[in-house]
MINUMAR-148617 format. One line per 3 residues: number of its first residue (from 1); for each residue x, y, z of C-alpha. Coordinates in steps of 0.02 Angstrom, whole numbers. Example, Ala and Ser with C-alpha at 12.3 -4.5 7.8 and 13.67 -1.06 7.14 Angstrom:
! residues 2
1) 615 -225 390 ~ 684 -53 357
***
This chain:
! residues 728
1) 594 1740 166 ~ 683 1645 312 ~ 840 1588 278
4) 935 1458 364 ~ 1102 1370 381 ~ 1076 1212 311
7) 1187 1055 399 ~ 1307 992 285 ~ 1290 790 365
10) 1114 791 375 ~ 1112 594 313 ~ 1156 489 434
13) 1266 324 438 ~ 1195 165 405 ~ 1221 152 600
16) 1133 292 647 ~ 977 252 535 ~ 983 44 580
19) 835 75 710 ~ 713 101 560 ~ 784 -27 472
22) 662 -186 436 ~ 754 -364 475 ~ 710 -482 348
25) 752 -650 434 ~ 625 -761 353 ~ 527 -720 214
28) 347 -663 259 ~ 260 -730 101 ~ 327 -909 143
31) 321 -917 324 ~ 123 -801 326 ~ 55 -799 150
34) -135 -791 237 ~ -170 -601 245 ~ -352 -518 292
37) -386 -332 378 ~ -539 -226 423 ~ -522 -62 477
40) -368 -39 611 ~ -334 -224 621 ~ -252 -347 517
43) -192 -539 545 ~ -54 -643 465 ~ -70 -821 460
46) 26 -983 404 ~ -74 -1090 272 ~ -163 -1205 394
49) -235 -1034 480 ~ -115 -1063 626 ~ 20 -942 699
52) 164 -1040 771 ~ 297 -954 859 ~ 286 -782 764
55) 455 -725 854 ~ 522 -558 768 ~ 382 -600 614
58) 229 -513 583 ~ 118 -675 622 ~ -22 -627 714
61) -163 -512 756 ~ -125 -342 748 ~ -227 -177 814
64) -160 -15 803 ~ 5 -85 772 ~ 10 -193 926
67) -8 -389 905 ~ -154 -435 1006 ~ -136 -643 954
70) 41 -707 953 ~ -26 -881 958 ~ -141 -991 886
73) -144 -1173 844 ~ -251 -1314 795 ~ -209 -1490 859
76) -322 -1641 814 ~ -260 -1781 944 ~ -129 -1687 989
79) -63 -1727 788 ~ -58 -1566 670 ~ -189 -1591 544
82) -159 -1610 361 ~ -169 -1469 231 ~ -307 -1487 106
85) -327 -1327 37 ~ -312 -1129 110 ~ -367 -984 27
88) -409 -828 58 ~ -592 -775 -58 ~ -587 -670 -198
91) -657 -526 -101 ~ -519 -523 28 ~ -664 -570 177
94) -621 -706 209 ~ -509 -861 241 ~ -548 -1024 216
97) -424 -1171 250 ~ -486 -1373 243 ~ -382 -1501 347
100) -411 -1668 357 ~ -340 -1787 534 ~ -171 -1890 500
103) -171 -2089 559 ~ -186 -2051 732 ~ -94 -2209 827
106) -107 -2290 999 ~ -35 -2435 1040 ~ 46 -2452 877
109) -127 -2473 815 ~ -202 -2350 697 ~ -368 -2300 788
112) -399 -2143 688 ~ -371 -2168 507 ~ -303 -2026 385
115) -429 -1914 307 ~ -586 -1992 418 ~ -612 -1809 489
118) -637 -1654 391 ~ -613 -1468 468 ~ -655 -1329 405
121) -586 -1164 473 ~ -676 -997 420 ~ -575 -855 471
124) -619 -654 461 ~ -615 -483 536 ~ -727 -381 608
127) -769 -225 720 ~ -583 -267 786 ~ -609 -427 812
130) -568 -600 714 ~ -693 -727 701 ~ -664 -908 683
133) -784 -1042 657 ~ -726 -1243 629 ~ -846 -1364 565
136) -767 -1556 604 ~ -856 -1678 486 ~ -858 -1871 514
139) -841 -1942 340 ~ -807 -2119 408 ~ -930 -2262 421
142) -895 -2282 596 ~ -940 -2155 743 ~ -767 -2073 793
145) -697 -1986 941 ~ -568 -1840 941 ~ -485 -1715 1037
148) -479 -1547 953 ~ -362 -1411 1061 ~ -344 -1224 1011
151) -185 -1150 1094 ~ -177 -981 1097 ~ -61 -813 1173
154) -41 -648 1152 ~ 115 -556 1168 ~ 55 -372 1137
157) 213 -351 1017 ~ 230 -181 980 ~ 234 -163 786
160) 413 -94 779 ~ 486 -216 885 ~ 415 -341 768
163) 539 -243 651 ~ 662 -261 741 ~ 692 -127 886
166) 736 -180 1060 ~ 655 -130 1215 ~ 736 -105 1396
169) 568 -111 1466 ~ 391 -160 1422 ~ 219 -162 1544
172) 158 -327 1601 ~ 43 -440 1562 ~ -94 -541 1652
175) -208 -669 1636 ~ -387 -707 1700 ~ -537 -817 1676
178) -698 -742 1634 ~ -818 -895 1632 ~ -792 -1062 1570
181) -788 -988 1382 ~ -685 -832 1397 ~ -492 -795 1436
184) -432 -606 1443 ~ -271 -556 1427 ~ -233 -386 1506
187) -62 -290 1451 ~ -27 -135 1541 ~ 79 -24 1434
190) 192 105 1500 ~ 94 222 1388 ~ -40 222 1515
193) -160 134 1415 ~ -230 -57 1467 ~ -262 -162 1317
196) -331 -303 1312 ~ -363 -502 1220 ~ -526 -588 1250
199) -492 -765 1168 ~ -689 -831 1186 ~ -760 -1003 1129
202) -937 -1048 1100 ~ -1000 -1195 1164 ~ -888 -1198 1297
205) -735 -1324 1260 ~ -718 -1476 1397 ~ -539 -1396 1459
208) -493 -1206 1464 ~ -341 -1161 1545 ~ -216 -1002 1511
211) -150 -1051 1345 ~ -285 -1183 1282 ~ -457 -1235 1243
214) -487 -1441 1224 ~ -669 -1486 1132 ~ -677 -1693 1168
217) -790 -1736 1017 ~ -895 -1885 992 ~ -946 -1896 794
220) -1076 -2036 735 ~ -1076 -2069 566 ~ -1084 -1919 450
223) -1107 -1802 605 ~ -1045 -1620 565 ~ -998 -1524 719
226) -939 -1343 751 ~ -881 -1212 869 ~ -836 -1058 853
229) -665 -942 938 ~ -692 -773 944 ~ -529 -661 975
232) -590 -482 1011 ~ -469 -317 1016 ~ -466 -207 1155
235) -583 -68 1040 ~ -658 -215 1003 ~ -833 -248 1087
238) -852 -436 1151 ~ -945 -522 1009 ~ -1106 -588 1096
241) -1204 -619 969 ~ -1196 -775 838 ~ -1055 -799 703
244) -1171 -740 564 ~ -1212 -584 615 ~ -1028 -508 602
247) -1016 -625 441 ~ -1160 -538 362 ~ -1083 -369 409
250) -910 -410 341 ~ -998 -456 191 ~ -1112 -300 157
253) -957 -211 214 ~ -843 -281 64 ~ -982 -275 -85
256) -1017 -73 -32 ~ -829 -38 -65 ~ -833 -159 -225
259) -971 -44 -286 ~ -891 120 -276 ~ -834 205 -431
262) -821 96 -594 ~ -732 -67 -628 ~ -633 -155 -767
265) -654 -338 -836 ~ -550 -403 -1000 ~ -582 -539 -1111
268) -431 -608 -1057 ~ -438 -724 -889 ~ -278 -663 -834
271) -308 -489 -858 ~ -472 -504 -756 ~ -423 -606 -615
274) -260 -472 -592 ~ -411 -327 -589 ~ -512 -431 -488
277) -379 -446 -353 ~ -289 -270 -371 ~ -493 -193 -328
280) -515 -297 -212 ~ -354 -291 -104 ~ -388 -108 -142
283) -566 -107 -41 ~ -470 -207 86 ~ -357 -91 123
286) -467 63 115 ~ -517 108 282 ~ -681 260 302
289) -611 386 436 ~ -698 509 498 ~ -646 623 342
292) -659 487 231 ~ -628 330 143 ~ -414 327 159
295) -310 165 89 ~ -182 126 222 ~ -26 94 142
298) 11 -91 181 ~ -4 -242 252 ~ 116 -292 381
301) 216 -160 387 ~ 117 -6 342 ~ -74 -20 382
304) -94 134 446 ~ -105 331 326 ~ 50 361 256
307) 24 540 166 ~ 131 515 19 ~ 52 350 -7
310) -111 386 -8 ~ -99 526 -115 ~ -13 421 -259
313) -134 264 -221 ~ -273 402 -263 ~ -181 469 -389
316) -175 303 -477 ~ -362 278 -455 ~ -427 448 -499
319) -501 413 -673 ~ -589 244 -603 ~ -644 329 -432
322) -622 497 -354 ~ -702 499 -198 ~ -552 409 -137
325) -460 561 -191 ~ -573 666 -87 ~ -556 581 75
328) -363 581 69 ~ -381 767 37 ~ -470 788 176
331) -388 675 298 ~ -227 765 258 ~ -297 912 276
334) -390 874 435 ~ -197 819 500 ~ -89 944 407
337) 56 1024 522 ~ 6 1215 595 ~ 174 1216 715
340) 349 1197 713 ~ 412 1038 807 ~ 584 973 760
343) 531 784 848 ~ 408 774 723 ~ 506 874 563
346) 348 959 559 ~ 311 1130 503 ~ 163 1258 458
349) 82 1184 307 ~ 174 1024 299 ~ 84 858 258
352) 61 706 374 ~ 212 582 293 ~ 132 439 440
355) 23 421 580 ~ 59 285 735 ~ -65 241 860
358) 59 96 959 ~ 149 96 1120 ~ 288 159 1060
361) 252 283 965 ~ 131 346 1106 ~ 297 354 1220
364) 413 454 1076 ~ 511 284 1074 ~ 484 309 870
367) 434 468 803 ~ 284 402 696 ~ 140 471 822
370) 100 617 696 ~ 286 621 586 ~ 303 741 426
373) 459 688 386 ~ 424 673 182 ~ 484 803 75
376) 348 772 -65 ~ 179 722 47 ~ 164 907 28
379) 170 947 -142 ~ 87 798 -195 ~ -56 849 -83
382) -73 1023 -185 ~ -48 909 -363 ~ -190 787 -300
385) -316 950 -248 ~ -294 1005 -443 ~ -301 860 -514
388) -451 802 -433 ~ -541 973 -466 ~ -479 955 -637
391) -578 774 -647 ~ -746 828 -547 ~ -770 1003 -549
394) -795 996 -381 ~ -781 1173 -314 ~ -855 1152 -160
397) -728 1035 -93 ~ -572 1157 -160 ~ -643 1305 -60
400) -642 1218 78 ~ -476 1154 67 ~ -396 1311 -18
403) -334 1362 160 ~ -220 1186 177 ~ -190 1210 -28
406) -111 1389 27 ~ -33 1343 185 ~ 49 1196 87
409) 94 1309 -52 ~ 189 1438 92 ~ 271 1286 146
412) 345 1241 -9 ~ 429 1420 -26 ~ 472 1447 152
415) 523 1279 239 ~ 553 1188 64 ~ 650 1300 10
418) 765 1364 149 ~ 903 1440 61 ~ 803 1513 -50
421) 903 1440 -209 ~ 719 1385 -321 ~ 756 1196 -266
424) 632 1106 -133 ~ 766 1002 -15 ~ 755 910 134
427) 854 864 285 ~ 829 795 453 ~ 775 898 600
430) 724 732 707 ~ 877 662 761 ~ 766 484 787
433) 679 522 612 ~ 716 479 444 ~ 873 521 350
436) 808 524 176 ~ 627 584 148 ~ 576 552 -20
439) 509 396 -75 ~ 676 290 -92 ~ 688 306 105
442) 815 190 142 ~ 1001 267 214 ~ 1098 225 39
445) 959 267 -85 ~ 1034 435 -140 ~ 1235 435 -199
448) 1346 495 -323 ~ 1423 405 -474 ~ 1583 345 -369
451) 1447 265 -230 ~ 1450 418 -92 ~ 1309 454 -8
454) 1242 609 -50 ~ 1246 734 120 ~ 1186 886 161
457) 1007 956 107 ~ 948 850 -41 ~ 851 903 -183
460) 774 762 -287 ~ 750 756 -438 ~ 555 689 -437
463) 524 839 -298 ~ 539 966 -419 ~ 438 917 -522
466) 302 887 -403 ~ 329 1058 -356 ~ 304 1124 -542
469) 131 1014 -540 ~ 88 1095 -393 ~ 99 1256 -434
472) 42 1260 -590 ~ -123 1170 -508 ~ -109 1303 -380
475) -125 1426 -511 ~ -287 1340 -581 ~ -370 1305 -421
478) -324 1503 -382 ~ -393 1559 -541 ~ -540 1458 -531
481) -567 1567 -362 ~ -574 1709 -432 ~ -373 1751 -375
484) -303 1796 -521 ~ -146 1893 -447 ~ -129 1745 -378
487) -139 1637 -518 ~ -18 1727 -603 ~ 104 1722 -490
490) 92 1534 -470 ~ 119 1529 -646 ~ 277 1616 -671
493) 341 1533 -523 ~ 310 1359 -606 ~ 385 1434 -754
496) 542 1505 -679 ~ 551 1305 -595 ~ 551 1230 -754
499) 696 1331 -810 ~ 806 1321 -683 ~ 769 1137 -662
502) 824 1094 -849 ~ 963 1195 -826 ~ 1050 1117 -656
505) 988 931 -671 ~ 986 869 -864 ~ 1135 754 -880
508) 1180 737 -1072 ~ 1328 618 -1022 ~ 1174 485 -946
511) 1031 563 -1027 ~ 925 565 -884 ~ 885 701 -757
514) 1011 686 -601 ~ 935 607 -468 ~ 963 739 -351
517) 1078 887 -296 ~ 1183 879 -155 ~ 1195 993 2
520) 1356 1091 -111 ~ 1229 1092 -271 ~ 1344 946 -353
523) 1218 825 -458 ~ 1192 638 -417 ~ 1262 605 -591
526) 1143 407 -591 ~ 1033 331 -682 ~ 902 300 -570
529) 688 279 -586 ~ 654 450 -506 ~ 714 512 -677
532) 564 416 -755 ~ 436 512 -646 ~ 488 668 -685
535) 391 623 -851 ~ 219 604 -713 ~ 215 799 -686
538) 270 862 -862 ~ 400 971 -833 ~ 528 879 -938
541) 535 972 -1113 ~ 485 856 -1265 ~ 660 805 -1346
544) 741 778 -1190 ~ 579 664 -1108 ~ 598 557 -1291
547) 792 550 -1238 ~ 742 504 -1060 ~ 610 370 -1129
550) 732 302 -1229 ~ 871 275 -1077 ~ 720 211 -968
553) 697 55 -1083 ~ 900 11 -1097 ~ 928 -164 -1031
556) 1018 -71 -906 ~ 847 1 -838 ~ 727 -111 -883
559) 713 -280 -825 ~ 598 -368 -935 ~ 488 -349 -783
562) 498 -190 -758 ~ 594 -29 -735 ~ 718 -34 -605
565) 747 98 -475 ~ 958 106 -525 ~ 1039 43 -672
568) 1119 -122 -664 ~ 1279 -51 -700 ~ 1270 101 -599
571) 1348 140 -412 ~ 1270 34 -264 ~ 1169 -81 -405
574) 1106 -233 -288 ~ 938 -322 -362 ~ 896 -391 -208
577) 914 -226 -134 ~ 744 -112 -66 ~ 777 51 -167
580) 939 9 -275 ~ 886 -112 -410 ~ 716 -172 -377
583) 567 -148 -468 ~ 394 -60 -388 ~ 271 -82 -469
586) 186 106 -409 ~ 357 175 -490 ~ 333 102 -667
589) 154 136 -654 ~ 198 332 -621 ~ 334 323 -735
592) 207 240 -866 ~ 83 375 -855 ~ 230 491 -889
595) 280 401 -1059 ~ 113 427 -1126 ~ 94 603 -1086
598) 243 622 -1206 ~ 156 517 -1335 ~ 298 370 -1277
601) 153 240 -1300 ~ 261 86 -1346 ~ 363 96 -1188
604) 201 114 -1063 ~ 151 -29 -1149 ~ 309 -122 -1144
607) 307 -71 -935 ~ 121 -130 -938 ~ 160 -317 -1024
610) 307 -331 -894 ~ 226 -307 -746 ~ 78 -409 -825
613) 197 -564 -857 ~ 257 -544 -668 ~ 103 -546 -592
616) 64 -707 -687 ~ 204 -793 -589 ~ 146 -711 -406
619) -4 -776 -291 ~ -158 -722 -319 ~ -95 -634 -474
622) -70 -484 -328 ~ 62 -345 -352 ~ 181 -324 -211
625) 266 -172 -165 ~ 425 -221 -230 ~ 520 -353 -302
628) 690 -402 -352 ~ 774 -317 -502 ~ 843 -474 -578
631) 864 -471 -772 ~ 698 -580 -851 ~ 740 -744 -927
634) 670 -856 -1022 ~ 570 -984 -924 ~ 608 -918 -762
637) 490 -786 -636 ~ 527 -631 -543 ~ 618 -670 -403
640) 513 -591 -237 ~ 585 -482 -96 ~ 582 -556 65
643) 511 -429 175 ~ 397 -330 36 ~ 208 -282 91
646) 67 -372 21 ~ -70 -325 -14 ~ 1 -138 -48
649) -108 6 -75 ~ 2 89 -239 ~ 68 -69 -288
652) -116 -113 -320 ~ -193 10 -377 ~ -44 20 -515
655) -152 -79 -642 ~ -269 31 -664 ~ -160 176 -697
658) -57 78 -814 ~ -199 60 -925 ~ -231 242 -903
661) -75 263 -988 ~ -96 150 -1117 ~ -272 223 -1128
664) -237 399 -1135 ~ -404 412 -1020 ~ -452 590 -965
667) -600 648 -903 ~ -637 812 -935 ~ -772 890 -832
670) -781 1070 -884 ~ -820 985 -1068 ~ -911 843 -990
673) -807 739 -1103 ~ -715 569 -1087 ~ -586 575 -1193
676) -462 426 -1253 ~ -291 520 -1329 ~ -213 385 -1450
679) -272 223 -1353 ~ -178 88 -1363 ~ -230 -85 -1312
682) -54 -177 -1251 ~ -6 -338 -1322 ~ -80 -466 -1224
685) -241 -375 -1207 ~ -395 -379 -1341 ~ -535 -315 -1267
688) -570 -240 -1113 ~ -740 -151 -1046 ~ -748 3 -938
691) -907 -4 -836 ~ -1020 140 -735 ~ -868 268 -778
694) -939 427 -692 ~ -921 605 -750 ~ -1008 754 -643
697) -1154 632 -624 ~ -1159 555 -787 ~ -1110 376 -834
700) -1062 283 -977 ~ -1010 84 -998 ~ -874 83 -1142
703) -781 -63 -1222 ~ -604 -59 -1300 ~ -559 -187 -1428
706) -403 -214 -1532 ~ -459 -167 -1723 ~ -278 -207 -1829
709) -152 -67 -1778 ~ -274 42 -1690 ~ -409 22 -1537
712) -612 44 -1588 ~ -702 119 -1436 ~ -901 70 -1427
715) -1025 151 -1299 ~ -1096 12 -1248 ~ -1222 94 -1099
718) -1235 294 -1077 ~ -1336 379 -915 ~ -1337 575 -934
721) -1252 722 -1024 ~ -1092 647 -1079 ~ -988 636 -1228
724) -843 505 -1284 ~ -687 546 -1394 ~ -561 493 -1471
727) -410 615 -1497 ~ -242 586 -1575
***
């Protein structure tokens, strides 16, 4: 085994790590609360479907993390029209917003009045390209004439200086006319690559100049008139043909992903419209590569693969729907490292941590091209194979992948594991990547009780225990293969983890698990959430996970909301902060799971009703990937994080594994069997039904339904060789 001299200041200053650093001058959910994507692109817009002076905001139209549209407005008269309504459908396609005219004056005379003209803007994405059609309806008894302009621009932002980063130098843009309907906008990027805005308009508008499109309208009497603006990506292909067609598309496109694996309703409204949305900002976000249906981590800031995200996102879904397991397997696979490259902190067998297609990146201005900076996309990638086997049977996929499973498992021991001491660590090689590389990324996420920062090569405390999962599914995938050497030797190695891991990072004095070890071996002495998901993987021994369930659910820890990732009266404790005191929802849905592995039912449930109550007081009743760690009070809601994605891929996909854990939901392929261990409805749930839940081609629909203390399960529809249990 290679072993290396590990830098003792491998975490950087706050300075030094600033570039990644996401400014938060305006809070997106109040400035762009309008959010749709398809495939590579996504678009942000204000409630009246309008993006006004975006600035350093993610407003706009975005393509491989470049903004394509930095502009867009809708003028009636030259007036701003009046907000009716703006929503965005249940099914994420898309978003509708109703505007009515203000008075419109001349001559101090009223001569348009207030609410004579209705528009309606339709708004979606497709094949790169967003579609726009507005309807303007004369409601008035009179005929009516109007001027309707569309500004538009397009900056060709680069995603991270959106976030933030500053430039010296950028290509340059130009403009041309096409026809009397079409303006392209040309950026040539010092990557080499042209891209490039067509802003078209069908029927032509009366005026079309570099920045605007004027329609003079003459309405008689209850005459409904519309055009359509088509903005079109530079992978885009010009739309030609008629609004519809793309409509029907996006349509088709949204119910297939609705209809893949099963789905959840509840007697309760709440319950159901929270399921409703979580699925279908899940289908949203799930974008077919060419290995495979992948959920991209986030809208604004992380729609692209993110390894460690999509492996817990799938994770989280597994019962309801493999095949998204499956196709992160094999995208990850398909982009696991085979070379050392210290730009990238990449090495033989590690797994993608995020994938860039931008300017930037292109140029090495950020290191995100292809960057394996995560310390636990790898293990988790090994976890997911065996877990996923372990739920399908599926051998055919895990010999295909057992050479990334092995090369993954090699990494573990030989770049994980540098100075050879049992612990997985990570530091920096990339002096432009990121300083901490588990999933609390930020600069001042890891510390000790007097509020250091941790340095040197870090070993968390959630990392080992990945690393036990993973080899211990190693050993079953092995075995499964016929490798029984080994098997075995996966085995004891897991083993020999588990002991040494209970040794060096139980902390009596906080009753939690340390949150790491320090580049001298000294324990991060906190209370912290990456205790909690040490429960996920199991390697926590039974007294000490009730001890660490029961510190979990101190006021301290838990919000009311939910559990926060540091204790309110630890080191560094800031609410408002992005990995010191907020709540993620993915976090207490992991840490969930790992309460009811240990039989800890009442606190999964207790997580469950939290997170329940906060969605009640969000939008769209839609999890975000973070919020503020506030204590609950009465009468009052969570208070949201500026800057937090939303829709998120784990943050929405956390219902469903939160009622997993109250569930106690396994399916068992090898016995054909769905079993329920102790189920347990949570409070504000009755009833809930479980439709076209698959086993190894089989099917059953199931309802759950509170009966006194304990939960009845009925078979309600059954398709094939399958069995239901209930086990205590």
């Amino acid at each position: 085994m290679e072993v290396k001299t590990l830098p003792q200041n491998s975490v950087s200053s706050a300075d030094e790590t600033a570039a990644f650093y996401i400014q938060a001058t305006e809070s997106i959910q109040e400035r762009w609360p309008r959010t749709l994507k398809q495939g590579d692109t996504f678009a942000l817009f204000d409630t009246m479907g309008d993006i006004v002076q975006p600035g350093a905001t993610p407003g706009g139209l975005f393509h491989n993390d470049t903004r394509y549209l930095s502009g867009v407005q809708l003028l009636i008269d030259g007036q701003r029209p009046l907000l009716l309504s703006s929503a965005v459908e249940n099914d994420n396609v898309v978003l509708t917003v109703d505007l009515a005219n203000p008075d419109i004056y001349q001559g101090g005379k009223v001569v348009l009045p207030r609410e004579t003209l209705h528009v309606r803007r339709s708004k979606f994405l497709w094949d790169a390209t967003c579609h726009e059609r507005i309807a303007v309806h004369n409601f008035g008894a009179q005929p009516q004439k109007c001027f309707i302009s569309l500004s538009f621009a397009a900056d060709f932002a680069d995603l991270f200086e959106v976030r933030g980063l500053q430039r010296p130098r950028r290509g340059a843009i130009t403009v041309t006319h096409k026809d009397g309907h079409t303006v392209e906008f040309r950026y040539q990027g010092l990557d080499g690559i042209a891209r490039r805005t067509e802003v078209c308009f069908s029927p032509a508008p009366h005026r079309l100049s570099d920045k605007e499109a004027v329609y003079a309208l003459d309405l008689a009497a209850g005459e409904r008139q519309a055009l359509v603006m088509t903005v079109c990506c530079a992978d885009g292909t010009p739309a030609k043909e008629t609004f519809s067609k793309p409509y029907r598309a996006a349509r088709r496109a949204a119910q297939r992903a609705a209809s893949l694996g099963g789905s959840v309703t509840s007697s309760n409204a709440l319950v159901g419209r929270m399921l409703h949305r979580a699925a279908a900002d899940l289908s949203m976000l799930i974008t077919e590569t060419a290995h495979g249906p992948y959920p991209y981590a986030g809208t604004p800031w992380f729609s692209t693969p993110f390894g460690r995200d999509g492996i817990i996102t799938a994770l989280e879904m597994l019962w309801l729907d493999p095949s998204l397991a499956k196709g992160v397997l094999q995208f990850l696979a398909a982009t696991q490292a085979t070379k050392s490259d210290s730009t990238a902190d990449a090495d033989p067998g590690k797994i993608l941590h995020e994938m860039r297609q931008c300017e930037m990146a292109n140029l090495g201005e950020v290191p995100f091209g292809r960057y394996y900076g995560s310390i636990d996309s790898t293990p988790l990638f090994v976890l997911l194979a065996a877990r996923y086997f372990e739920r399908t049977g599926d051998q055919q996929a895990i010999r295909a992948l057992w050479p990334n499973i092995e090369a993954a498992l090699a990494w573990i021991d030989k770049f994980g594991d540098r100075d050879g001491d049992g612990f997985v660590e990570y530091y920096r090689e990339s002096e432009n990547g990121l300083a901490n590389q588990g999933w609390k990324d930020s600069q001042d996420s890891i510390f000790h009780t007097d509020g250091r920062l941790a340095t040197g090569a870090i070993a968390l405390c959630e990392v080992q225990a990945y690393v036990y999962a993973a080899k211990q599914g190693g050993a079953l995938l092995a075995r499964m293969l016929g490798a029984h050497a080994r098997a075995d030797a996966l085995s004891d190695a897991a083993e020999r983890l588990r002991q040494r891991f209970e040794e060096k990072f139980w902390c009596p004095e906080i009753g939690m698990y340390a949150l790491a070890l320090d580049g001298e071996k000294n324990p991060c002495r906190v209370r912290t959430s990456n205790a909690g998901q040490v429960l996920f993987c199991g390697i926590a021994s039974a007294e000490r996970a009730i001890k660490l369930g029961e510190a979990l659910m101190t006021p301290e820890m838990f919000s009311g909301w939910g559990v926060r990732t540091v204790a309110s009266d630890g080191p560094r404790y800031n609410p408002m902060s992005y990995h010191d005191g907020s709540v993620w929802p993915h976090d207490n849905a992991l840490i969930a799971l790992g309460l009811a592995r240990y039989g800890l039912k009442r606190a999964a449930g207790a997580i469950f009703a939290g997170l329940f109550d906060a969605a009640g007081h969000i939008e769209l009743m839609r999890f975000p990937e973070l919020f503020c760690g506030f204590p609950r009070r009465r009468g009052t809601a969570p208070t949201l994080y500026p800057v937090a994605c939303a829709p998120q891929a784990w943050a929405g996909a956390a219902p469903f594994a939160l009622l997993q854990a109250c569930l106690g939901i396994v399916c068992d392929h090898q016995r054909r069997e769905i079993r329920f261990h102790n189920p347990v409805l949570p409070s504000f749930l009755e009833e809930i039904r479980i439709n076209n839940l698959t086993l190894d081609g089989a099917s059953a629909d199931l309802r759950l339904r509170r009966n006194g203390a304990g939960t009845e399960v009925a078979i309600l529809a059954q398709r094939g060789d399958i069995s239901i249990r209930i086990a205590q």
